[in-house]
Structures are given as structure tokens and as C-alpha cells.
N, C-alpha and C positions, 0 to 999 in steps of 0.2 A: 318192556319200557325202555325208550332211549334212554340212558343215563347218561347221556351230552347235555343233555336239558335239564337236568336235576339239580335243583339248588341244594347241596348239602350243608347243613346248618347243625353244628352239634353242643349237645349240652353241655353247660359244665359240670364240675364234680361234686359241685355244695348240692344244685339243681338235683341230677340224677339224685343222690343220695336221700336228698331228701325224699322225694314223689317213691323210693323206694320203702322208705323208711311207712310211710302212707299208705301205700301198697300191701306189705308186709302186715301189719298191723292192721290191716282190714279185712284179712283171707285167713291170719295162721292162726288163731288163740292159743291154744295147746297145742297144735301140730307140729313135726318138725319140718322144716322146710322142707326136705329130701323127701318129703312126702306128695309137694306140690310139683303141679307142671306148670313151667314160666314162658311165655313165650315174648321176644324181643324181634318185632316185627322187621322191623329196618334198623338192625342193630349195629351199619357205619362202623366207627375205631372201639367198640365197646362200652358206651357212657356207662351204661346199666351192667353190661358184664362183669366185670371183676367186683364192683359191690355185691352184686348178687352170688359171685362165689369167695368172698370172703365173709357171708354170710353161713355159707355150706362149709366153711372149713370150719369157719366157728361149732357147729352142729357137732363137726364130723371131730374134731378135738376135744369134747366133750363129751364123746362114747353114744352120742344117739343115733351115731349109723357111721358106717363105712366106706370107704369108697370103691369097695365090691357089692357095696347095695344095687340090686340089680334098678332101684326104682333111679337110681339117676342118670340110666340110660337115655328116660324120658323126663328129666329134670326139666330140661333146658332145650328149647328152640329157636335159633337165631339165626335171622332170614336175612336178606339182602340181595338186591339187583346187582350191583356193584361186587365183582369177583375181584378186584382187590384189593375190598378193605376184605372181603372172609381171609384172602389168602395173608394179609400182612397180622389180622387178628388170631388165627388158629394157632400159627406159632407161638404168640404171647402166651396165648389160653394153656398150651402142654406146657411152656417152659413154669406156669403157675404153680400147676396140678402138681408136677412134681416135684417142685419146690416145698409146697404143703405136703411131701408123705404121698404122694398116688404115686404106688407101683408105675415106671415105664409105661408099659404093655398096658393096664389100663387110664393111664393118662392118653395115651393116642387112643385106646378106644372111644373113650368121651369125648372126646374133643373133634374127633370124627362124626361120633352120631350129632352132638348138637347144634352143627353149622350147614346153612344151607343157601344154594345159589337159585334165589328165583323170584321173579316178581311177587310179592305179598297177597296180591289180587287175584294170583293166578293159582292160589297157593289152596290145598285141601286136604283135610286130614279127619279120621275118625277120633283123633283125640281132642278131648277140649282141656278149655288151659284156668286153671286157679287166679291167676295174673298174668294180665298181657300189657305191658308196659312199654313205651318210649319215645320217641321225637319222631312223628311220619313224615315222609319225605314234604317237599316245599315245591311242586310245579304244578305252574296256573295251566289255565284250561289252551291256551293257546302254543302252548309248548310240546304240548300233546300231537303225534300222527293220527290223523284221521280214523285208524285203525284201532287205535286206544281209544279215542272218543267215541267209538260203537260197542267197545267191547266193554267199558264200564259202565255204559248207558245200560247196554241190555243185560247186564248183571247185577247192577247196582243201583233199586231202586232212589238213592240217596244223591247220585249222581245226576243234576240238573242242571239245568240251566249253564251258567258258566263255572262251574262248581271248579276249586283246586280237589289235587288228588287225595290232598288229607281225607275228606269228605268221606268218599269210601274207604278209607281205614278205616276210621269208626265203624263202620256200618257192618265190613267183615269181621273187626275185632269181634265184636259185640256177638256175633251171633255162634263165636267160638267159645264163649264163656262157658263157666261151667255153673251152675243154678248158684254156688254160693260164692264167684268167682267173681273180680272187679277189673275194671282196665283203668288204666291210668297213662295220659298222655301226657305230652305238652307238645302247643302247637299254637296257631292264630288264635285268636279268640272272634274273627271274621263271620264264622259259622254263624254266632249266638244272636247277630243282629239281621246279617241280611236275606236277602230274599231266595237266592241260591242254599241258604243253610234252612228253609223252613222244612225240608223231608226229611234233613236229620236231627232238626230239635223236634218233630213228630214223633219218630222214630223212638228219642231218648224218654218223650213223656209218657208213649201209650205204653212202652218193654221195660223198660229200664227205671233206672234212679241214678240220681245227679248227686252224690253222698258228698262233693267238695268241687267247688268251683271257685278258683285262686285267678284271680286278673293281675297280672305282671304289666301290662301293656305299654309301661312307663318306664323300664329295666329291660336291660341285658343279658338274659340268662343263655344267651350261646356263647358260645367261644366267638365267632366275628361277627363284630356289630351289624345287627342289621334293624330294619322298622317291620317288624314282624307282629305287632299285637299280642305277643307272646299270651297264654295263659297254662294253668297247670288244670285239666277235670280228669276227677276219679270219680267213674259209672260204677255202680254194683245192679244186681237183682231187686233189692229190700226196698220195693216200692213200698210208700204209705210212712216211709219215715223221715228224720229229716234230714235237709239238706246246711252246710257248713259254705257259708261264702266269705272273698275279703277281696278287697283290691290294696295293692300293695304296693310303694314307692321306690324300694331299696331291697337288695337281697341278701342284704349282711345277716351273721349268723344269729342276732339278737333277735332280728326281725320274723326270718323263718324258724326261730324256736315258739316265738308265736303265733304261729298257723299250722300248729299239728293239732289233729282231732283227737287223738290219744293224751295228748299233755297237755291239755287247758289249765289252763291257772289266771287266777287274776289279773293275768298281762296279757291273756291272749285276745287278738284281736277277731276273731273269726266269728262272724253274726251266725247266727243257729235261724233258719228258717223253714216253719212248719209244712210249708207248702211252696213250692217250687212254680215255675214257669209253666202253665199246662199246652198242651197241645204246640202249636208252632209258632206262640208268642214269643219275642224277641228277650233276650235276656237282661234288661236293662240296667238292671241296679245290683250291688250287691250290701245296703244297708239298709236296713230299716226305715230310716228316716227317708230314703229314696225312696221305697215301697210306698211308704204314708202320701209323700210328693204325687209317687204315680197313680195311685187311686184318686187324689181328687182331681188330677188333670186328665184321668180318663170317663171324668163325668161331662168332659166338656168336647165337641166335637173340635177335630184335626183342621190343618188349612184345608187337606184336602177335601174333606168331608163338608166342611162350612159351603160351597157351592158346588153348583154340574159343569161352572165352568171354568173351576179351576185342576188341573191334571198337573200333578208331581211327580218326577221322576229322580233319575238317582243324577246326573248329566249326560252330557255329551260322553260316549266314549268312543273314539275312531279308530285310535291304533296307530293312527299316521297322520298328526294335526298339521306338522308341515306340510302335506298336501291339502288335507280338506279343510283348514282352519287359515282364512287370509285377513288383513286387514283393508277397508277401502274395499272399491267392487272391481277386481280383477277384467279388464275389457277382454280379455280372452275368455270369459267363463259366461255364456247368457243368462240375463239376469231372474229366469221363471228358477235357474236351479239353484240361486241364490236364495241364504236364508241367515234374517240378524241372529246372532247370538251374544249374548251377554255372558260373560267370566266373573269370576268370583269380583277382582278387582273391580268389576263397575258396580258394583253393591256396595262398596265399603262404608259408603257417606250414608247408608241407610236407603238411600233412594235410587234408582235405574241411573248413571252418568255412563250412556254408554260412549266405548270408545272408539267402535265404526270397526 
């Protein structure tokens, strides 16, 4: 993967902690964690790492294991294209370890095995993982060499159309799971409507379950502002139960102690729905009262469907309007390849005011 093209966009620490805390609590019941494999696919400056091993030292201060347990050799796997965020994070990770009581000698052993330099996608392993959690990278389809766009294609049925690369993250997550094992991302929430996302909300309703699907889209939960659509989904196995959704205005700590599935209380806001989105329908609502909306409005046919001769599409997309988009009819340009187009703004008065 070029990593010159990679928009890196990292989470914050409320963000991380939380989707771990969700994570966590949907994989361990009685387990101790040193028992799970975690894997942090594009694990960047570590959002997700040091919460998830200051959860192990917790463990490991309380006598439920050690840190000569040989099982956390395979604790932990964290990937990354970018060699130097592993190389500016592996020193943080030993100076941790041995902060918390790990021997030397096996603080550099751990911290050896569980850091790795390689594209995510290209990535293959006989081990499957309890929790696979964290932010996947953020580059569109055009950012991609030609060579990438064959190589996800024909590996990734998920990957269509103009697909970002998120897309197959999921699609590889997911089939690394382990039968009682959940993934939890955050990422666009781009996928759940458009057309490019219908192989992998296929994908998510015939294999999987959608157990929490959190819409941010309105919030800032990276560290630099950006218009990302953000949302937070936790997939598990445990088809046939139900799904927890909410959309949410604000990421303050009051708010997200109200969207944990483990701590429901008479504050919390998170709708419980029995049945989910099937097949490659669009994810449209996450309330009830939307639900109610959308069943009676789909008793009624769409614009598109009301005639044969009306065709909808998404717009114009060119890539380079300064060239192909003029106003007036350019005398240098013959007029058969000329073609009117209307922009938002001649719509505004409700009616076509085009502006030539």
C-alpha cells in the first residue's frame, strides 16, 4: 500500500476506551483476558494499545497470570503499513512492560512478537482472534495504484465498485474471527447506505450480527477534525439476536456512559432492535419511531419507481469540474458534446432556475 496516500486519522482516548470497554465485555465473561487473542489491525500511535495492556496488567496484579504466561506471546497483534509509527510505538510498549514488573528479557520479547510491518490485506495467519478492534485506514478508491485496485478486487469480494479501503477491512476482519469472537471498529458510516457498501452489508447479514451500531456522524471523535461520518459497529457471530443502536450528538463522558450494552440504566439511550437490516438494505434509522416512518413509506412506490421514465442517480462525479463543468457554451467546445447540467443551487426555490 502507498502510505503517501493514507489519510491517517486517529482516535481519541475517551473513543478507544470506550469501543474497548464494548469489546471486552462482549468476548470475556469469566475469562481472563491473557487468555484472548486481540488483534489491532492498523494500530498507527496505539489508540487501542496501552488500554488494552493496562487491562493485562490489571489481570496480571491480581495473580490471574503472569508475564511469563506463555499465552501472551500470542496475546496481542498489531499490524501496520507505516514502519514508523511500529518503530516510534514498540519503544513506548517495552518502556510500559517494564514499568509494570516484566522482567527485561521478557518485556523485549513481547513486544517483539506482537508488532508487525505489513499491509493488513496482505496479512494471513492460522490464528484467529477473540477481538479485532480499531480505526481502518481512510483511502478512497482513487488514491489507490492500479495494482491495489486488482489486487483487492480479486481478493475481496466486498471490494466494488468505488469502494474506500475500509471496505475490506471488514470483510478480512470478519472472516479471522473466532465462532465467539466480535470486531469492533469505528470508521465512516458511508458503507451502511451507499451502493458501493451493498456486498458488505450482504456479507454482515447472511454471516454475521450487527450486536451495536453507534452513529457519531455529527462528532469528532479523532484527534483532527475531519467530515468523516464517523460511526462506531460491533459485529459478533450470535445471529438471530438482537441488535443495540443510537445516533449521538456529543461524546462527552455522560453521554457515552449511555451507550454501553453492559450498563443499561434508565438513562440509557441505546434502542434494542429485534431484527436488523436484512440482506443489502441500507441502514437507515437507528430509532424506532424511524422504523415505524420507514415501513409506511415503503408501502408507497420511490421517485424512481413511480415511472420508466424517470432515472436517478447519485450526480455528476468528474474528478475535475474545472475542466468538464463550464458555464455559458464554451465556442471552443462543439456543441453535440455539450450537455445542460443543473447543481444543487438551481433547485433551491423548489423548482429548475437554471443558471446556464
Amino acid at each position: 500500500m502507498n502510505t503517501s496516500n493514507r489519510s491517517d486519522i486517529f482516535t481519541k482516548d475517551n473513543i478507544a476506551e470506550y469501543m474497548i470497554y464494548e469489546a471486552i465485555h462482549a468476548r470475556l465473561g469469566d475469562i481472563v483476558i491473557a487468555q484472548l487473542n486481540i488483534l489491532d489491525p492498523c494500530c498507527g500511535k496505539g489508540a487501542f494499545i496501552f488500554p488494552i495492556l493496562k487491562l493485562l496488567t490489571k489481570d496480571i496484579q491480581s495473580g490471574h497470570c503472569t508475564w511469563e504466561d506463555k499465552r501472551l506471546n500470542s496475546f496481542l497483534t498489531a499490524i501496520d503499513i507505516n514502519e514508523s509509527y511500529l518503530n516510534e510505538l514498540k519503544p513506548k510498549v517495552l518502556s510500559y512492560l517494564i514499568t509494570h514488573s516484566c522482567p527485561e528479557n521478557r518485556a523485549l520479547e513481547l513486544s517483539n512478537a506482537w508488532f508487525l510491518h505489513q499491509d493488513f490485506l496482505k496479512f494471513n495467519t492460522d490464528l484467529s482472534y477473540d477481538i479485532i478492534i480499531g480505526n481502518p485506514p481512510y483511502i478512497r478508491y482513487d488514491n489507490l495504484t492500479s495494482d491495489q485496485q486488482t489486487y483487492y478486487s480479486n481478493h475481496y469480494h466486498t471490494f466494488s465498485g468505488r469502494s474506500d479501503i475500509y471496505v475490506p477491512f471488514f470483510e478480512h476482519a470478519l472472516e479471522m474471527l473466532k465462532p465467539t469472537g466480535c470486531l469492533c471498529y469505528i470508521c465512516t458510516n458511508r458503507f451502511t447506505k451507499t451502493s458501493y457498501g451493498k456486498r458488505l452489508r450482504s456479507l454482515i447479514s447472511d454471516k454475521y450480527h450487527v450486536r451495536l451500531y453507534l452513529n457519531m456522524e455529527h462528532t469528532q471523535p479523532f484527534e483532527t477534525e475531519v467530515s468523516a461520518y464517523p460511526a462506531i459497529f460491533l459485529i459478533d457471530n450470535a445471529q438471530g439476536t438482537s441488535t443495540f443502536a443510537a445516533t449521538i450528538d456529543n461524546l462527552s463522558d455522560d453521554t457515552l456512559n449511555k451507550v454501553h450494552i453492559n450498563k443499561q440504566s434508565e438513562e440509557s439511550i441505546l434502542v434494542k432492535f429485534d431484527q436488523w437490516f436484512s440482506q443489502d438494505q441500507p441502514w437507515l434509522f437507528t430509532s424506532l419511531e424511524s422504523q415505524i416512518e420507514n415501513d409506511i413509506l415503503s408501502a408507497f412506490p420511490t421517485i424512481g419507481e413511480s415511472s420508466q421514465d424517470i432515472n436517478l442517480g447519485i450526480g455528476i462525479a468528474t474528478g475535475a469540474d474545472d475542466i468538464f463543468i463550464h458555464c455559458g457554451m464554451p465556442p471552443e467546445i462543439d456543441e453535440t458534446h455539450l450537455l445542460p447540467l443543473a447543481i444543487s443551487n438551481d433547485l433551491r426555490s423548489g423548482s429548475i432556475q437554471w443558471s446556464g
